[in-house]
C-alpha positions as CSV (number, residue, x, y, z in Angstrom):
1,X,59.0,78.1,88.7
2,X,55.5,79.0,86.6
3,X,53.2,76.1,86.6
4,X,50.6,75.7,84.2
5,X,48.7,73.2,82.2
6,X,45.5,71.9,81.3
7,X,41.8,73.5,82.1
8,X,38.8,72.0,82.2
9,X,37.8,70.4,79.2
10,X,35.8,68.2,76.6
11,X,37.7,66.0,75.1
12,X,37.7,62.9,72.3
13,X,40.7,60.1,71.8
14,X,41.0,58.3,69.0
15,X,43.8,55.6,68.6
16,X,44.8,54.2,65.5
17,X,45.8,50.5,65.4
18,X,49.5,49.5,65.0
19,X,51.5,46.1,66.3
20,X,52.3,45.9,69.4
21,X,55.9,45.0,70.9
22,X,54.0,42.1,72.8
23,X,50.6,40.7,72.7
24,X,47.7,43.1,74.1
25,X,47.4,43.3,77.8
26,X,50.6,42.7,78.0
27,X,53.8,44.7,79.4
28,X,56.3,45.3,76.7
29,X,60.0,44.3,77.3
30,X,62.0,47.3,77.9
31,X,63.5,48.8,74.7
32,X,62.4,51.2,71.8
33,X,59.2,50.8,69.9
34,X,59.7,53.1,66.7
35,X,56.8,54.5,64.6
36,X,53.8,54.3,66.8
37,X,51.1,56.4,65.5
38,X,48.2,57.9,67.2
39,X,45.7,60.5,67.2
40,X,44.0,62.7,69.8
41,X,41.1,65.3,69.7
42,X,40.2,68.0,71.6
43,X,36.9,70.2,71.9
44,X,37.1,73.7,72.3
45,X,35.2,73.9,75.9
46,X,35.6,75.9,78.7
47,X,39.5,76.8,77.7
48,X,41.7,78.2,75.7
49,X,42.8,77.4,71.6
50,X,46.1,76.5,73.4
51,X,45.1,74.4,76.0
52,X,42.9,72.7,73.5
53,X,45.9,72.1,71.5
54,X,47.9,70.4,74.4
55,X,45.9,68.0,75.7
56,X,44.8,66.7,71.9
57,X,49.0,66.7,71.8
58,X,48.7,64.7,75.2
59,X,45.9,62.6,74.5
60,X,47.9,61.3,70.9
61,X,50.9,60.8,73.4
62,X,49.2,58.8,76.3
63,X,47.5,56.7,73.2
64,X,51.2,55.7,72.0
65,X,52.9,54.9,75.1
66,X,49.9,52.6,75.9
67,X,50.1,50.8,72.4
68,X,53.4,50.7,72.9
69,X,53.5,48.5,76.0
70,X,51.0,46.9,75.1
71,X,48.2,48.7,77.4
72,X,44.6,47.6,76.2
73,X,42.9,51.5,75.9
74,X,39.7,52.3,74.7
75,X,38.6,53.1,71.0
76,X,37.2,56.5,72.2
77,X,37.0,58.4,75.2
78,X,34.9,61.6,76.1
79,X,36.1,63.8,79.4
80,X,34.2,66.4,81.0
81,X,36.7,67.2,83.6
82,X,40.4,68.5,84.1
83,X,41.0,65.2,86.0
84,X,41.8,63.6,82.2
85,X,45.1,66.0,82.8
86,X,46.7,64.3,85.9
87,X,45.6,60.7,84.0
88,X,47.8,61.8,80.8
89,X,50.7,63.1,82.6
90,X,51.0,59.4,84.7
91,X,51.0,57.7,81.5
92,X,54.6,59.9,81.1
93,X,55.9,57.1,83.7
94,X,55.2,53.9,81.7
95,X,57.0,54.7,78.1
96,X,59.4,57.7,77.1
97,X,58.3,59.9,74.5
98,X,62.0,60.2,73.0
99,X,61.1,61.4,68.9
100,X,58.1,62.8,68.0
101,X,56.3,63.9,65.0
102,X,53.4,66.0,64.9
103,X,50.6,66.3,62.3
104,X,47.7,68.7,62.6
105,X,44.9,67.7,61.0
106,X,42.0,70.3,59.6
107,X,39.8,71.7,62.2
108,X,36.8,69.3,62.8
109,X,33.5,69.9,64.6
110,X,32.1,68.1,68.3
111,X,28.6,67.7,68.5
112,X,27.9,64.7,71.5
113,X,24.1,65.7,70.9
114,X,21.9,67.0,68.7
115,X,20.6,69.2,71.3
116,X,23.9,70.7,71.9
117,X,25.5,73.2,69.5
118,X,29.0,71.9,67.9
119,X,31.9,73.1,68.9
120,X,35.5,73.2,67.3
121,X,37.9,70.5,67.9
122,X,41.3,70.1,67.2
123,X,42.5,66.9,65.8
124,X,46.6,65.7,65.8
125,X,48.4,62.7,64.8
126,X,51.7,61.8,66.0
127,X,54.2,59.3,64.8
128,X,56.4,58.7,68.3
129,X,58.9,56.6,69.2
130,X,59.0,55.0,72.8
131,X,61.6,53.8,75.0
132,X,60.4,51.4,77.8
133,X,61.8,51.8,81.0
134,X,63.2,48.4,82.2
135,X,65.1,48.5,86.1
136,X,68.8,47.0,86.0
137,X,70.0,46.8,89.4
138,X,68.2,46.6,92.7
139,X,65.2,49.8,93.3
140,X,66.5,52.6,95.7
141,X,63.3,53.1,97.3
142,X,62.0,56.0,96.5
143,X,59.0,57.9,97.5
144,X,57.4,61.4,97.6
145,X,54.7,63.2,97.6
146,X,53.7,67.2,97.4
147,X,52.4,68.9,100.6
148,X,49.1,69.7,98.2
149,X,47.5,68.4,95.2
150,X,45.5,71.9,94.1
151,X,47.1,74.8,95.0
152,X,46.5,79.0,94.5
153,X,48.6,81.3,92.6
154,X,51.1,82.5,95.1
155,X,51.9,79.3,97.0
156,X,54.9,77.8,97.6
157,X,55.1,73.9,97.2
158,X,56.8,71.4,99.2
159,X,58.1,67.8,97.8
160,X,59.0,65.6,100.9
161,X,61.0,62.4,99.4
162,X,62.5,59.3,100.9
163,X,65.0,56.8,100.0
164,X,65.6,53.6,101.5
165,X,69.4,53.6,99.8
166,X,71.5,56.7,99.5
167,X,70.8,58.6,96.6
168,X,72.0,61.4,94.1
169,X,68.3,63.2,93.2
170,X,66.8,65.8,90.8
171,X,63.5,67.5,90.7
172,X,61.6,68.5,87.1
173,X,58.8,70.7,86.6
174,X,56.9,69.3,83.1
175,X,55.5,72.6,83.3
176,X,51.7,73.8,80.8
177,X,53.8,74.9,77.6
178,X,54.5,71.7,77.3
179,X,58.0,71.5,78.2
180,X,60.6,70.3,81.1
181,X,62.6,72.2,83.5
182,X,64.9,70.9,85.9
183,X,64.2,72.9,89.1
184,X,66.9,70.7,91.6
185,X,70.1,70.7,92.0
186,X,70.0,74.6,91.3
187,X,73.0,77.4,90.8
188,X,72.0,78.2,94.3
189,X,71.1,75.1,96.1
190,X,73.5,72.2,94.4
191,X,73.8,69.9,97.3
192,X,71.3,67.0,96.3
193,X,72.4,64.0,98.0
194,X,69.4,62.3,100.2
195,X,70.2,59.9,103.1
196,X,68.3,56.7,103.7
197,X,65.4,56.6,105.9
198,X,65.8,60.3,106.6
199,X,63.1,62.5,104.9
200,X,63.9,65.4,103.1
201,X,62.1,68.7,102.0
202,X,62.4,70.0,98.5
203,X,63.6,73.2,98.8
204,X,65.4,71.6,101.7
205,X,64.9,73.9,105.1
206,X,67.1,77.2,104.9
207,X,67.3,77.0,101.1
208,X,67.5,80.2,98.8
209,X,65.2,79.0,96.5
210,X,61.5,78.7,96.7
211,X,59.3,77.1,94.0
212,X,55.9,79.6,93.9
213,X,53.1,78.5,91.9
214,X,51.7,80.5,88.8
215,X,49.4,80.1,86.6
216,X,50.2,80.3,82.7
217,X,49.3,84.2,81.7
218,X,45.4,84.4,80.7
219,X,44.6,81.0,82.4
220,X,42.2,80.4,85.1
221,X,43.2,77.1,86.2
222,X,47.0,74.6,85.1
223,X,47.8,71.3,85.8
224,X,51.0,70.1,85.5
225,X,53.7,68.1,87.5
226,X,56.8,67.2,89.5
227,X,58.9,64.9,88.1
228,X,61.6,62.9,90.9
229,X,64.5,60.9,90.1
230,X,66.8,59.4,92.2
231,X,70.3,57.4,91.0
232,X,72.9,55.7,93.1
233,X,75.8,57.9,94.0
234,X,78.0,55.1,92.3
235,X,76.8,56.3,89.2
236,X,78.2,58.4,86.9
237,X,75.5,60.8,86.3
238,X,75.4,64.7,86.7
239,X,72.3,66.2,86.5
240,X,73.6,69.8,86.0
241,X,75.2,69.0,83.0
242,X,72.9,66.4,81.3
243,X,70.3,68.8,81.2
244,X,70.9,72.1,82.4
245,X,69.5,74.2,85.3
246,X,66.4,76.2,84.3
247,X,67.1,75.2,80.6
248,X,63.1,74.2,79.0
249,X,63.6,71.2,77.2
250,X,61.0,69.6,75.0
251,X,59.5,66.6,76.1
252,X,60.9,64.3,73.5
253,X,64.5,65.9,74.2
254,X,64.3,65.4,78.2
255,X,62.8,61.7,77.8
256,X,65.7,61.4,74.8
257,X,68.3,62.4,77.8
258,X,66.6,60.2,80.5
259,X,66.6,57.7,79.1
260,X,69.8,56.6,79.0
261,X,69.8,57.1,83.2
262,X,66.4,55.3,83.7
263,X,67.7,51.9,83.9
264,X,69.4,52.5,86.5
265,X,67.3,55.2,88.7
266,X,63.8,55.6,90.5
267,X,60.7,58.3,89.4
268,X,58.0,59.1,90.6
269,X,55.4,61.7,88.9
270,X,53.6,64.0,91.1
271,X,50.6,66.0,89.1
272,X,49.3,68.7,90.5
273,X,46.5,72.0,90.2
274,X,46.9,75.4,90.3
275,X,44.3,77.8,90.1
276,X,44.6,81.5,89.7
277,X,43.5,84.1,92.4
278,X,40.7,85.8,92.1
């Protein structure tokens, strides 16, 4: 597993206005809401041209889902810190980025003073479509949490999850080149069946896997996250084959493929740091 993601950064959202499934402020009814358009901007500060690119990408995204369920955001918002990062990755959890399309827009300028130079920014617009989650069928229980929120290149993380039903389970990476790979069940560790009340390790103790954290090549500091989802054993669902160990999969493909098991499963989003060695 290579983590990576988003460095420190200043950044600029700006959302464009389009009806809402329900009135503002309030939650959507689950279902799709087609052609939501957004934009996001990012200031070349402190990172890379790529990085840049992401999180404008992300920021247009997070502005969608929230119009979508009818999330009251901000007309602009200006970030000085990688903490915007771990905020745009939850916003993954409230609406499914399931079709996507992406429109650069000409390189712009960021000046936030006159006593400050201006810096490049990159400007996208997206026209997304979002499915929102709705339960059917009582919650499983789940919960989990990583054994570290910022970790250094080299370490190994640790997801301990617990269920208060018994539960089929897979673990995602949505990894810093913007994509998701399913990290459990594996080729080499495909038990993933977790008993209720009983908390388990991911990699379980003993396992032949380990999940070491990296940093994207040429980047000082990622964030990204864990992705968890649990489904009752009932249910007819095989990770493996649904989307493939180690495959990447683009966001809007994996959210296209989840969504169909959503209604009746538990996630929880886990964003984390990693910074490389000096």
């Amino acid at each position: 597993m290579k983590p990576g993601g988003v460095l420190r950064s200043l950044a600029v959202l700006w959302m464009a206005v389009v009806p809402l499934s329900s009135p503002a402020g309030e939650p959507a009814a689950s279902g799709v809401v087609r052609g939501v358009v957004a934009e996001g901007a990012c200031a070349i500060s402190g990172m890379s041209a790529e990085q840049s690119q992401l999180i404008a990408l992300q920021k247009a995204r997070a502005s969608a889902i929230e119009q979508a369920t009818g999330v009251k955001v901000a007309s602009s918002t200006l970030v000085r810190d990688g903490v915007v990062a771990v905020d745009l990755i939850r916003t993954y959890s409230r609406g499914f980025l399931i079709g996507e399309k992406v429109e650069w827009l000409p390189l712009a300028q960021y000046q936030d003073s006159p006593e400050r130079p201006p810096i490049p920014e990159y400007r996208v617009r997206i026209t997304a479509d979002i499915a929102i989650p709705g339960r059917q069928g009582a919650s499983l229980g789940l919960s989990a949490k990583l054994n570290k929120k910022t970790f250094r290149s080299g370490e190994r993380v640790r997801v301990e999850m617990t269920v208060e039903r018994e539960a089929r389970f897979a673990l995602f990476n949505f990894t810093a080149d913007d994509r998701v790979v399913m990290v459990l069940p594996h080729p080499q560790e495909k038990e993933n069946l977790v008993e209720p009340g009983k908390p388990l390790t991911l990699p379980p103790e003993g396992s032949r896997i380990e999940l070491v954290m990296e940093t994207l090549p040429g980047h000082d500091r990622d964030v990204e996250a864990l992705f968890v989802a649990a489904v009752d054993p009932g249910r007819d669902v095989d990770f493996r084959k649904v989307f493939g160990s180690g495959t990447p999969l683009s966001l809007t493909a994996f959210f296209e493929r989840y969504s169909d098991i959503a209604p009746h499963a538990d996630e929880i989003i886990l964003p984390y740091a990693v910074e490389r060695e000096e």
